[in-house]
C-alpha positions as CSV (number, residue, x, y, z in Angstrom):
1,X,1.1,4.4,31.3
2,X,-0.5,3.6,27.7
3,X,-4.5,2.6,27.8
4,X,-5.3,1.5,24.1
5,X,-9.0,1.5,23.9
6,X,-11.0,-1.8,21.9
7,X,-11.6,-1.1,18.1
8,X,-15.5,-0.9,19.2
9,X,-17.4,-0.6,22.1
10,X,-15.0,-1.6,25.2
11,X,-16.2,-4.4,27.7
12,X,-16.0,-5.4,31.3
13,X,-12.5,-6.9,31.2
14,X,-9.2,-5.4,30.4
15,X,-5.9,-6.8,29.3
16,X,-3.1,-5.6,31.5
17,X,0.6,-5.6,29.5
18,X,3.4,-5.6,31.7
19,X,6.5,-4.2,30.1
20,X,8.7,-7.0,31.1
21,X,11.3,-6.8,27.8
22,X,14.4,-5.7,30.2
23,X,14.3,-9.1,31.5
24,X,15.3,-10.7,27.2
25,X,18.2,-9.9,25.2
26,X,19.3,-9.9,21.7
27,X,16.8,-11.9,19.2
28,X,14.6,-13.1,22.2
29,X,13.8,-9.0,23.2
30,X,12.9,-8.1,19.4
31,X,10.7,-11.1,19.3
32,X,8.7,-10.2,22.6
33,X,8.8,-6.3,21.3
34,X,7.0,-7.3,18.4
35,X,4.6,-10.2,19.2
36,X,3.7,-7.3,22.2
37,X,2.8,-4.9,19.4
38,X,0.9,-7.4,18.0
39,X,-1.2,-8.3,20.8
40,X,-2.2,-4.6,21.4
41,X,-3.3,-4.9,17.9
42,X,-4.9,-8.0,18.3
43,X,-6.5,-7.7,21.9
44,X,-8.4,-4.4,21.1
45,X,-9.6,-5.7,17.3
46,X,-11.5,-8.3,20.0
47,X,-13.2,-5.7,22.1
48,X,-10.7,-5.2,25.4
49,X,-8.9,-2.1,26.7
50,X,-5.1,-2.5,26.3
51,X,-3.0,-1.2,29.6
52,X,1.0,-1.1,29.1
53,X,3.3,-0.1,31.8
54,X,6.0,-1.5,33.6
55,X,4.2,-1.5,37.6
56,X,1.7,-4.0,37.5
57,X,0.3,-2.5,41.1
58,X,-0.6,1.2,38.9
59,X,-2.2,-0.5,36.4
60,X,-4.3,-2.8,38.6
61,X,-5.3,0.1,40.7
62,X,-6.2,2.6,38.2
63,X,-8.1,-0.9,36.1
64,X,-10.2,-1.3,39.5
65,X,-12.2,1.9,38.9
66,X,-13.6,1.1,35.4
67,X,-13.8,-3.2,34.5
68,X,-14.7,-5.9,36.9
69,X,-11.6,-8.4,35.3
70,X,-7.8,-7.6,34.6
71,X,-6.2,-10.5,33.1
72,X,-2.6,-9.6,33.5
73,X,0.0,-10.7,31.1
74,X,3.9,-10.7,30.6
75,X,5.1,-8.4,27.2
76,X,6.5,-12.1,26.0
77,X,2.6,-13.5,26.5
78,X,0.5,-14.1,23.1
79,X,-3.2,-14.9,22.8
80,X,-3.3,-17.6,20.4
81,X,-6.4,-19.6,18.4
82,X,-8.4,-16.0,18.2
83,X,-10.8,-15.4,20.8
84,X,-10.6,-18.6,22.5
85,X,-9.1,-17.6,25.8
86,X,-11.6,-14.7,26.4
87,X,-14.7,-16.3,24.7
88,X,-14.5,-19.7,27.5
89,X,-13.0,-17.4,30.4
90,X,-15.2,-18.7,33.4
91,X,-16.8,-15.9,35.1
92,X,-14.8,-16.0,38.9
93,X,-14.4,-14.2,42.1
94,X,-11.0,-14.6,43.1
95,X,-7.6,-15.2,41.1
96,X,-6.8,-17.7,38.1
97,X,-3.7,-18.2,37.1
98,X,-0.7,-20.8,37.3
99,X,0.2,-20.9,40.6
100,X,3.3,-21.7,41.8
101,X,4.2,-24.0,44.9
102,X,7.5,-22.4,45.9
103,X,8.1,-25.4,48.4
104,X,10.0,-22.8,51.1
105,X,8.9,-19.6,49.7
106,X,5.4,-18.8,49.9
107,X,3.0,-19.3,46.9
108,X,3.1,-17.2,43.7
109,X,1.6,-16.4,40.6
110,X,3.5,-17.0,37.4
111,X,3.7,-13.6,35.5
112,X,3.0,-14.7,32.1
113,X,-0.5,-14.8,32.6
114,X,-3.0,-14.0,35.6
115,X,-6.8,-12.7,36.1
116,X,-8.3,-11.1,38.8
117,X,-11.9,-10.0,39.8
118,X,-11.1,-5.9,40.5
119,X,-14.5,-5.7,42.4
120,X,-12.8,-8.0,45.0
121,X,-9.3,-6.4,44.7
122,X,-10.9,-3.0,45.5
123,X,-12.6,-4.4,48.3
124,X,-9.5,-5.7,50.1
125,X,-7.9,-1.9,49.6
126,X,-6.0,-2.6,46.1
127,X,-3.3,-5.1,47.6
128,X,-0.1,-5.2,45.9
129,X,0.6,-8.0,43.7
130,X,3.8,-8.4,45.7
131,X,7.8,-9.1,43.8
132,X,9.8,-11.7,44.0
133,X,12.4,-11.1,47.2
134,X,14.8,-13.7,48.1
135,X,15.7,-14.7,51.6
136,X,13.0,-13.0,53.1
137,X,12.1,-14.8,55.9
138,X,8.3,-14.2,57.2
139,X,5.4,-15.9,58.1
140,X,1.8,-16.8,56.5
141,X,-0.7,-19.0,57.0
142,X,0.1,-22.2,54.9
143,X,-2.6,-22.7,52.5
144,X,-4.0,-25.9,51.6
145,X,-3.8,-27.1,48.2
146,X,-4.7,-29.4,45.8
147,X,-3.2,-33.1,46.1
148,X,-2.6,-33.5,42.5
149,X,-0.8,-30.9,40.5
150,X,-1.6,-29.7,36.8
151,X,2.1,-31.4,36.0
152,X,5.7,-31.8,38.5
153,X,4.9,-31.2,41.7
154,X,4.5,-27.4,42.3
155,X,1.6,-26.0,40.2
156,X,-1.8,-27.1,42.1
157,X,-5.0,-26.7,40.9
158,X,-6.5,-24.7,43.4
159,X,-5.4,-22.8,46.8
160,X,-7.7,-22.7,50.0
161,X,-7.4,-20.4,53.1
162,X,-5.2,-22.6,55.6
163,X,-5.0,-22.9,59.2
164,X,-1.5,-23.3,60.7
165,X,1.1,-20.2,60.4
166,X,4.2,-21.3,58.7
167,X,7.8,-20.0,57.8
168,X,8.8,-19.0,54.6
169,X,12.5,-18.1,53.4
170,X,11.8,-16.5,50.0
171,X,8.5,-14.4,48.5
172,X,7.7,-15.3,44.9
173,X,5.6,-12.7,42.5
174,X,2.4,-12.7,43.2
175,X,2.7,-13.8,47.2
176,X,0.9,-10.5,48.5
177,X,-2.5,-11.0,46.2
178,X,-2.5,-14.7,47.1
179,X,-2.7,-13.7,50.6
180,X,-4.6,-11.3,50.4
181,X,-7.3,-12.7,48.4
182,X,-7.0,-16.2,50.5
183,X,-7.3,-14.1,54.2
184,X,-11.2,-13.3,53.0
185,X,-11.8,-16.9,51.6
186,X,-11.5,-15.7,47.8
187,X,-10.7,-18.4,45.6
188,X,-7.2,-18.9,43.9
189,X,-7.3,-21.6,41.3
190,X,-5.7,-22.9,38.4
191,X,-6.9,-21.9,34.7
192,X,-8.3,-24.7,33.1
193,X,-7.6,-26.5,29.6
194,X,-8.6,-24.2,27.3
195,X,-7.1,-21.1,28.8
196,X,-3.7,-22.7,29.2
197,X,-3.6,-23.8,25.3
198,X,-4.9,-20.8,23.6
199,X,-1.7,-18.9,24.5
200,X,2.1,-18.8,24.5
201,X,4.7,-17.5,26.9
202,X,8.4,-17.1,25.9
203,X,10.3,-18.2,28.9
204,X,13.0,-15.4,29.8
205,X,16.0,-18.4,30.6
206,X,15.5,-19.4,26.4
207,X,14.1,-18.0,23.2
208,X,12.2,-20.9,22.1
209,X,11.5,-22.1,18.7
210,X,8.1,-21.4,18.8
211,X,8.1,-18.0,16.8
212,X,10.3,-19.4,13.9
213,X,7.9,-22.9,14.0
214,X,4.9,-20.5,13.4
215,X,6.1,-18.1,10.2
216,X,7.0,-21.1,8.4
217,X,4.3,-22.7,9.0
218,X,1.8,-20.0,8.4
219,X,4.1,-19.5,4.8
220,X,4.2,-23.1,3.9
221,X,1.4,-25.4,5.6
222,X,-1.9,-23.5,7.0
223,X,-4.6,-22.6,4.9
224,X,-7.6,-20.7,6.0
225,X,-10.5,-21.8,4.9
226,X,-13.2,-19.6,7.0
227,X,-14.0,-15.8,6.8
228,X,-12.3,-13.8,9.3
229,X,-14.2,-10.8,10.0
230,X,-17.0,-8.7,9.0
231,X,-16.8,-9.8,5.7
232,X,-19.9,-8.4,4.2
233,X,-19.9,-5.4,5.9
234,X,-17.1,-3.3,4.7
235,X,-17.6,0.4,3.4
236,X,-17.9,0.7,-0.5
237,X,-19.3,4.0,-1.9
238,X,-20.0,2.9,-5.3
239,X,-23.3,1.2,-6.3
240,X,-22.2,-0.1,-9.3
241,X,-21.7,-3.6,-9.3
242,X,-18.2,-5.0,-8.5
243,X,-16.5,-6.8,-11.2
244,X,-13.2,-7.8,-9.9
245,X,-12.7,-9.0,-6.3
246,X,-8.7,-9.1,-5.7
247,X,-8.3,-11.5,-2.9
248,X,-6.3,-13.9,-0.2
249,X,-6.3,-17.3,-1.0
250,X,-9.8,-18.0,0.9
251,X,-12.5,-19.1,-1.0
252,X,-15.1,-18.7,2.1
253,X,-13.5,-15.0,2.8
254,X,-14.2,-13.9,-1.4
255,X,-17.9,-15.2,-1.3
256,X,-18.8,-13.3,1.2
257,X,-17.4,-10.3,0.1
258,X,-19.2,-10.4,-2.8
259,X,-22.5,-11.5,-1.1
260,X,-23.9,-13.2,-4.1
261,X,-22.6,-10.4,-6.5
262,X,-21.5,-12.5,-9.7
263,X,-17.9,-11.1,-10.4
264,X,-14.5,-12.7,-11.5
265,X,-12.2,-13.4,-8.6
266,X,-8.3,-12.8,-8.7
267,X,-6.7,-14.9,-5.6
268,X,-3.1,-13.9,-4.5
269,X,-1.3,-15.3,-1.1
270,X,2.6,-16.0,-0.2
271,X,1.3,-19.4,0.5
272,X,1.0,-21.7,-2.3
273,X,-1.0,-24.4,-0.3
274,X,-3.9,-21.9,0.1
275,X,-3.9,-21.1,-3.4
276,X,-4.1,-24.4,-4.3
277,X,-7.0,-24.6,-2.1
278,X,-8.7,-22.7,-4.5
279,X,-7.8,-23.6,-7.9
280,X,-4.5,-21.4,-8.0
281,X,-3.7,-17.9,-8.0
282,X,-0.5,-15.2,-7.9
283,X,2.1,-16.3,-5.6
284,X,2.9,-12.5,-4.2
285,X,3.6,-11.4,-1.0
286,X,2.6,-7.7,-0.7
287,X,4.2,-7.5,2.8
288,X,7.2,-7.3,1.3
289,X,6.9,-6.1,-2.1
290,X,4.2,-4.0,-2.2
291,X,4.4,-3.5,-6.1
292,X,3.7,-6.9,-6.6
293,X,0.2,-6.4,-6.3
294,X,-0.5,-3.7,-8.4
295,X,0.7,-5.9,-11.5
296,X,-2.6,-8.1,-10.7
297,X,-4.9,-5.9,-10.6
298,X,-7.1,-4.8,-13.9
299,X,-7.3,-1.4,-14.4
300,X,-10.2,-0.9,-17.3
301,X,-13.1,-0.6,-14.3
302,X,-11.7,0.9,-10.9
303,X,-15.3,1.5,-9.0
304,X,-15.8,-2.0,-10.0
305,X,-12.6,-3.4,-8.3
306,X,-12.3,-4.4,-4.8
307,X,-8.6,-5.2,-3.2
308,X,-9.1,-7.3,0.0
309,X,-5.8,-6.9,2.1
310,X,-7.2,-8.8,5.1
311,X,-4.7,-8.4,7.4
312,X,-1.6,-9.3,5.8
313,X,0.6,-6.1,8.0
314,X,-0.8,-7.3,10.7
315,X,-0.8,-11.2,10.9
316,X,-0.1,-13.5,13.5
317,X,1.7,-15.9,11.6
318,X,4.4,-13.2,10.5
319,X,4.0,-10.2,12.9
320,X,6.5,-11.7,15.9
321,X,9.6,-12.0,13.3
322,X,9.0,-8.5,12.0
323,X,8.7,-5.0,13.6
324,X,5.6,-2.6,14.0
325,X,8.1,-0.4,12.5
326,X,8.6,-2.4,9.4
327,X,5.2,-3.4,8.8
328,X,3.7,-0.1,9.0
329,X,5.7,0.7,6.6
330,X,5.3,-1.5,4.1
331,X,1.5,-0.8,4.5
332,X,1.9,2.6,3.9
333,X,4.4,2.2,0.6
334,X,1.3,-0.3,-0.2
335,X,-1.0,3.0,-0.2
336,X,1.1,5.4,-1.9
337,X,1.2,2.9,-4.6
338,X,-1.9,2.4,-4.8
339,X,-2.9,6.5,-4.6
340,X,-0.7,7.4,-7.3
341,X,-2.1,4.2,-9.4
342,X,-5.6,3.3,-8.5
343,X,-7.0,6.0,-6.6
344,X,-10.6,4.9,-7.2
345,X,-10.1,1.2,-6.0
346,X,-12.0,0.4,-2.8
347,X,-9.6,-1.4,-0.9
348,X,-10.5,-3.6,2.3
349,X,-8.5,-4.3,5.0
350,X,-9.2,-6.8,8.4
351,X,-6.4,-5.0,10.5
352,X,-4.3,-2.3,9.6
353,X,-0.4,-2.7,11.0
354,X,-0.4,-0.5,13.7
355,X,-4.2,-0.4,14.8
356,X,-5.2,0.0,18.6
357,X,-1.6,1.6,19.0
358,X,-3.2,4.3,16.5
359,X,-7.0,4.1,17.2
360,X,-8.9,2.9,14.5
361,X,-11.5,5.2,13.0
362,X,-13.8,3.6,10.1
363,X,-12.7,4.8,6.4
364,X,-15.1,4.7,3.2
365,X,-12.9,2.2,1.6
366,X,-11.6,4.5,-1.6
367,X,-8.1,4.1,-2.1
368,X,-7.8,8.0,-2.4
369,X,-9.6,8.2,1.1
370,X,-6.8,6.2,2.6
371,X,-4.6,7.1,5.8
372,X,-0.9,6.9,5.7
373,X,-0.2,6.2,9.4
374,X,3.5,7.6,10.4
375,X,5.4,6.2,12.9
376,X,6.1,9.4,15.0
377,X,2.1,9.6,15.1
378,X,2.2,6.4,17.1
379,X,1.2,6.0,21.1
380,X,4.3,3.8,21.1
381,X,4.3,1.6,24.0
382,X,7.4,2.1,26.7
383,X,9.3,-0.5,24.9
384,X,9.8,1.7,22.2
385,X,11.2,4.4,24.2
């Protein structure tokens, strides 16, 4: 089991990662390997504990002891629009989820996405979640459910303790915590809106365009036009004043890195939308060729230069089509460059490409001060192995 502690001080709910990549092959597997890196990346920048292993039952039960919510997600599942789906999580005592209506197999959870109150787990004696067995015939107590459904006919939006003891052919995953949670009266509902749009499963019968759709539009169409980050707040151990600010294409983003310091600005991005959101710039992608953004940046005043490499190794438009194993090294041929060149830059980034796998530990922002991050250094998660 891998436990990937928040970039900053942990809170009361934990993301639970269950290494589910056996079930993809070919282009579909890579995808979900790397979006899965990304999200341990992503999900501990935002202040939760990352679990990874392939039992969801260990993970639940060893979660119980220290947070009072697991939200439970397949390798394949990304959080998408930022913090959205933990920011308007509702506060609940039971299980949220999608819940499936098997019809002649008792109800289930889908296993791309779940939360569960571990106060109330513990109490019922850590239940297993329960696997999918076919043509197992038992008997439960039928719940009663919703009337109308989220969409078809078989996701309700909410599941009640029932009455009447029923026979059921097949067991779906998930049927044991259902039953277990509905036999004390604990709720089991579905999540609303906001938490089903603000992520993205791929299903495991089709790889989906969705990963593709999203690089090219993140190249070609989005432009971000709000800070992202502690903008102001970065390390710099010079007091001189900065006179060059080398920068994404986002004007919001540069002004408050400089925090009303009057200096000349130097935009680069691999989108040419977003620099001509600002008034142009150097069409570079540093990702890929690092040595692109040396040639941009002045050299006559290097405690007065600032290099703001956001989080370009480690960005959700691109980070699902290209591997942890890639990225980190691009990053670190980034920092040898810039060592051997510009060792007195201060140089800022948002994420580094494999942070929360490696835990993050604050630099002072000199080039020279900089990490290189090898891969065998890595608490690779088990779909590495």
């Amino acid at each position: 089991m891998n436990i990937y502690r928040a970039k900053f001080k942990s809170k009361d709910l934990c993301v639970l990662v269950v290494d589910d990549t056996d079930k993809y092959n070919g282009m579909a597997k890579e995808i979900v390997k790397n979006r899965a890196d990304y999200t341990i990346t992503n999900v501990t920048g935002m202040g939760y504990d990352v679990w990874v292993d392939t039992n969801v039952d260990k993970m639940l039960q060893s979660a119980a002891n220290n947070y009072t919510y697991a939200v439970v997600i397949s390798a394949a599942t990304e959080f998408t629009q930022g913090e959205t789906f933990f920011a308007h999580h509702p506060v609940f005592d039971g299980i949220l989820g999608h819940i499936l209506d098997g019809g002649d197999a008792y109800y289930g959870l889908h296993y791309q996405c779940y939360s569960v109150n571990l106060k109330n787990y513990k109490k019922l004696g850590s239940p297993a979640v329960g696997q999918d067995q076919p043509f197992a015939t038992h008997k439960q107590i039928a719940p009663f459910r919703s009337h109308d459904n989220l969409h078809d006919d078989y996701l309700p939006y909410w599941i009640n303790m029932g009455t009447m003891q029923v026979s059921y052919k097949h067991k779906i995953h998930g049927w044991n915590l259902i039953s277990s949670f509905l036999s004390v009266d604990l709720p089991v509902e579905a999540y609303g809106e906001i938490q089903r749009n603000s992520k993205h499963y791929i299903y495991r019968e089709e790889l989906d365009s969705y990963a593709f759709q999203k690089y090219n539009y993140c190249l070609t169409q989005h432009v971000h036009t709000k800070a992202t980050g502690q903008a102001a707040k970065y390390p710099r151990k010079y007091n001189t004043p900065i006179k060059y600010l080398i920068t994404i294409a986002n004007q919001d983003a540069a002004q408050k890195r400089l925090n009303g310091q009057d200096a000349e600005i130097i935009y680069y991005d691999y989108n040419q939308r977003a620099l001509d959101t600002v008034g142009g710039g150097h069409l570079i992608d540093p990702l890929h060729s690092p040595e692109d953004l040396l040639e941009i940046i002045p050299t006559d005043d290097p405690h007065g230069t600032v290099v703001d490499l956001s989080n370009i190794f480690a960005y959700e438009g691109s980070a699902a089509m290209l591997p942890l194993k890639y990225r980190l090294q691009q990053e670190n041929k980034l920092i040898n460059l810039l060592q051997e060149h510009l060792p007195h830059v201060t140089a800022i980034f948002d994420k580094r490409a494999a942070e929360g796998i490696y835990k993050w530990k604050p630099e002072t922002g000199t080039v020279k001060d900089l990490r290189i991050i090898n891969w065998e250094d890595l608490d690779l998660p088990s779909w590495h192995r």
